[in-house]
N, C-alpha and C positions, 0 to 999 in steps of 0.2 A: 278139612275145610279151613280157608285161611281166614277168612273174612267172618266179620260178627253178625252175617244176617243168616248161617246157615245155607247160604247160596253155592251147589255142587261143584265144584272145580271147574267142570266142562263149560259150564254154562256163564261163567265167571269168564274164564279164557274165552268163549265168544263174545263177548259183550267187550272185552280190553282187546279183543285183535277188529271190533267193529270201530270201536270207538277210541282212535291213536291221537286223538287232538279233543278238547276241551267241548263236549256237544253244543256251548253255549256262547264260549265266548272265542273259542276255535284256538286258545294258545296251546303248547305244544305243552307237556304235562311231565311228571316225574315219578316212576314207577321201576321196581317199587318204592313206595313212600319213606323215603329214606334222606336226611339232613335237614338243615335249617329252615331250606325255603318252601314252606307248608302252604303256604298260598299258591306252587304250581304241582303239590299232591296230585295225582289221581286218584279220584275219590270212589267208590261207587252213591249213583244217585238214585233216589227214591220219584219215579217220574209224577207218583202222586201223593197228596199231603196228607192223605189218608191211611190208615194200615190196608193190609196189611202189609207189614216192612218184614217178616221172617220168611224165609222159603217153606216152612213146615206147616205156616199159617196161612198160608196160600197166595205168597206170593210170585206172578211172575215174571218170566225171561221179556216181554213187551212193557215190562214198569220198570226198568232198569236202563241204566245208562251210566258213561264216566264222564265224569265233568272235574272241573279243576276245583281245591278246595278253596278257593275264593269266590268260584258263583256259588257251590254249595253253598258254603256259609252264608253268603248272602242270601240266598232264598231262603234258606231254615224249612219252617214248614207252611210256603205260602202256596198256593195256589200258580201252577206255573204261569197265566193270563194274568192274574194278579201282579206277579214279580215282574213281569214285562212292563208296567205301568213304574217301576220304581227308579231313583235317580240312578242307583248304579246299574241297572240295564240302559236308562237312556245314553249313560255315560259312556259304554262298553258296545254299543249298537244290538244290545239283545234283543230278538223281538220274533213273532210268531215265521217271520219270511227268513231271517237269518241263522235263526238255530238249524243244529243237523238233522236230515231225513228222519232219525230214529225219535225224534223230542217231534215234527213235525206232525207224523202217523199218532202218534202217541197223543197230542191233544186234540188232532183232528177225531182221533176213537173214542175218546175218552173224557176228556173236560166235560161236554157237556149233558155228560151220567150225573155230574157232581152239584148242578144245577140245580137250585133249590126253588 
């Protein structure tokens, strides 16, 4: 296992052969994670800000995504509906209609579990 969430190889490789371009802000990405320019990393994402974040702890293959390490960072641990509201998605055209399929299903399933 290469990755620090304990996430099986296989399942790793389906998620970086679904997701060839940034889910978020669609730039083309740099994989593996190697040189200077760490802002176009492919990263793996955490689709929600919640744990769990390990695979042993029950996380899964529909809470996962690659995004480039400049949206990660930028969202950190917000709320994906949240970070849509913020300057750097206005700036970047991120928003519920423009992310990809797999961020799409994912908050359509799931945000609003997270509803208080």
């Amino acid at each position: 296992m290469a990755n620090n969430y304990g996430i099986p190889e296989e399942i790793e490789k389906r998620i970086r052969d679904r997701d060839k371009k940034c889910v978020y802000c669609h730039k083309d990405m740099i994989y593996p994670c190697v040189g200077e320019n760490k802002r176009d990393w492919a990263t793996i994402e955490h689709l929600c800000e919640s744990p769990p974040f390990y695979w042993n702890d029950g996380l899964k293959e529909e809470g996962l995504a690659i995004c480039c390490a400049s949206c990660n960072s930028s969202r950190g641990k917000m709320k994906i509906t949240d970070w849509f509201k913020t300057s750097y998605c206005a700036a970047n055209n991120i928003n519920d209609e423009t992310v990809a399929k797999p961020v799409q299903i994912y908050i359509k399933t799931n945000e609003n579990k997270h509803v208080m």
